[in-house]
N, C-alpha and C positions, 0 to 999 in steps of 0.2 A: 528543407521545407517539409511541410506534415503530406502527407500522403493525397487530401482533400486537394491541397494548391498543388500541386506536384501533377496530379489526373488536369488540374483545369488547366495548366499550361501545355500539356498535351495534345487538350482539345484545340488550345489557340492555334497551337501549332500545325493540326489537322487541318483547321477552318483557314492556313494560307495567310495568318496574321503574325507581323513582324512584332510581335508585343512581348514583354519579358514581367513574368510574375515580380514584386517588389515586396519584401518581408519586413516587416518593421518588430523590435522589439518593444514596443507599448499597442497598444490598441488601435484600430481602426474600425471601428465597429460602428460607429455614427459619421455621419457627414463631416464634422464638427472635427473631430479627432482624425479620419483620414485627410484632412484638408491643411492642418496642422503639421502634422507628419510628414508628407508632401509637399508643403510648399505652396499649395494652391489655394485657389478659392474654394469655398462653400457649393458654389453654383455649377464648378463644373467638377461635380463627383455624382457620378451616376450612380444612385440607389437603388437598390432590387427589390422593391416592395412585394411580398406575395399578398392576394385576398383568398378568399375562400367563395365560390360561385355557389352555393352549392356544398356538392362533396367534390366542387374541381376547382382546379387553383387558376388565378389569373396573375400575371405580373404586368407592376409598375415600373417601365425604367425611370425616374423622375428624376430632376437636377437639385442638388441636397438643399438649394434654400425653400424649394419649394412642398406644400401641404397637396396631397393627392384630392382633389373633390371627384370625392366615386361617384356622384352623379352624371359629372362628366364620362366619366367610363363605362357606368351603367347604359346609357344611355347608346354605348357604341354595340352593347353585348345584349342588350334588350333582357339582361338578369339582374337581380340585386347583389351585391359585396358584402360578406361580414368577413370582420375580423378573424386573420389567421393563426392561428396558437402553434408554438413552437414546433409540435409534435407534427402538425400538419403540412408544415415547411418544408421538415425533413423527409419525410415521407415521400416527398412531391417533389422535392426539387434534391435530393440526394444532399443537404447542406445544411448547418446551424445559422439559425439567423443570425445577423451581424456577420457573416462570410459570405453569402447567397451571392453567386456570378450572374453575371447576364444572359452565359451558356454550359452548355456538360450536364444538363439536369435527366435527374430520375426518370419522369414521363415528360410527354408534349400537353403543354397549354398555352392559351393566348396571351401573346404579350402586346402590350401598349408600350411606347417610346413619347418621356415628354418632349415636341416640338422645343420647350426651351434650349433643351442640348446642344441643339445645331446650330448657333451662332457661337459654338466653338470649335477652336482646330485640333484639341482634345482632349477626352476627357478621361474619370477616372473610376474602374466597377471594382468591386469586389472579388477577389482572387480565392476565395473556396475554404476560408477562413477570419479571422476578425483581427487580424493585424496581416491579412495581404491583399497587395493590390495590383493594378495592372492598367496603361494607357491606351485610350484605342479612339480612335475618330468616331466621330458620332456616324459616316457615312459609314462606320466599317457596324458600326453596333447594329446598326438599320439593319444590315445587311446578312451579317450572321446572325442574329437571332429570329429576322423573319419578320420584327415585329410593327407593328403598326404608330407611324406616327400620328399623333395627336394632340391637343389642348387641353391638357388635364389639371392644372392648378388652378388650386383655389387663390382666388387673388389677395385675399388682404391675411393666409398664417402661414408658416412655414413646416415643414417635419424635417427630421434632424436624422433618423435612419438611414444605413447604406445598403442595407443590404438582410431582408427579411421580410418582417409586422412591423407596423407603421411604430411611430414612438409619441412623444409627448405633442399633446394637440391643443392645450389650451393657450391663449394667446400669453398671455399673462405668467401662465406657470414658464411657457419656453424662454420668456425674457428673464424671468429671476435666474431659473438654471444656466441658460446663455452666459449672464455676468458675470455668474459665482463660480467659474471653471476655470481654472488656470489654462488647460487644454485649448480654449477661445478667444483669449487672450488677443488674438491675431486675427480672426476675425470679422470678413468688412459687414456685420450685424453688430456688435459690441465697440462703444466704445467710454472710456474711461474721463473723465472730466479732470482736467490737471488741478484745478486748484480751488474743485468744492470733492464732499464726501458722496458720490450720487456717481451715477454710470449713464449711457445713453445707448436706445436701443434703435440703431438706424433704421429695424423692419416697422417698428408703431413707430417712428419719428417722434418718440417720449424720452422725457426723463427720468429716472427712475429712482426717489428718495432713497437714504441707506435702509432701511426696513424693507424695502422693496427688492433687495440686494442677493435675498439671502431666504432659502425658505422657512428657514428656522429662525428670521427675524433683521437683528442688525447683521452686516458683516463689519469684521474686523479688519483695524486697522494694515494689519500685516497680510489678509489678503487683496486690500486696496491695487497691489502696486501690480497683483496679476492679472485687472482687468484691462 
């Protein structure tokens, strides 16, 4: 393992957690792609969303189908959120976005923990790098990171990041990329219509024409069979 996951399973191991860093040789950098890799759902891969308060960092644990509504969060911090640029991740949190753990970071900032997490027996964070990962109960997340649970999703869009700055936010845009990923394939947002040319996207409950498919327009035949 690279030196990044190698320090984070250190700290697990410090923090009294029976958790074993996981390395994959393709990507884990988005919800979508660790959920894939793994075996698991979408929903329970805990994302490490950083914001920027300011010139001080806040973090999102949030559950990957879920879109972060920083008003909700604001609202807990009595500051406004803008967007975190790479450089201020690292900085902050000692990590490249798409690896961001949930702990081992740079300096201390507040974290929020999405409530959704906890109606599972567990889940999945970001291992200090973008293809590693590591399982841990949502009681044990609570726990060692300190952070605060909450109500933070936006209810009707999802974000797709595991670990960093938020990713693709339009509702629209997330469903044509959703589709056209071989990586998603599996799942339970996308699914594949057997015997017209068109996809379905179980988060808008739509159907999505083949021009809708693809952001560069139609897709092809021969990636049909990957969604």
């Amino acid at each position: 393992m690279k030196p990044a996951a190698e320090r984070v399973q250190q700290i697990l191991v410090g923090l009294g957690l029976d958790s074993q860093i996981v390395e994959f040789g393709e990507s884990t950098k988005t919800a979508a792609d660790a959920a894939t890799a793994i075996g698991t759902t979408v929903a329970q891969i805990a994302k490490s969303i950083v914001f920027a308060a300011g010139d001080e960092p806040v973090m999102v644990i949030a559950s990957g189908v879920n879109r972060i509504d920083t008003a909700r969060v604001e609202a807990h911090l009595g500051t406004t959120l803008g967007r975190a640029n790479a450089a201020f991740v690292r900085d902050h949190t000692g990590y490249a976005i798409g690896g961001v753990p949930p702990v081992g970071h740079a300096t201390n900032f507040p974290i929020f923990i999405d409530r959704d997490l906890l109606q599972y027996s567990e889940v999945w964070a970001a291992g200090g790098t973008p293809n590693t990962v590591f399982p841990i109960a949502p009681a044990d997340l609570v726990r060692v990171t300190g952070g605060r649970v909450i109500d933070c999703k936006e209810e009707s869009h999802a974000d797709m990041s595991i670990g960093g700055a938020m990713s693709h936010t339009e509702p629209g845009l997330l469903c044509w990329r959703l589709l056209r990923q071989p990586m998603v394939r599996n799942s339970p947002l996308a699914e594949q219509c057997p015997t017209e040319n068109r996809g379905f996207c179980r988060r808008c409950a739509n159907w999505l024409p083949p021009a809708d498919l693809s952001i560069g327009g139609a897709i092809s035949h021969k990636e049909q069979r990957f969604l």
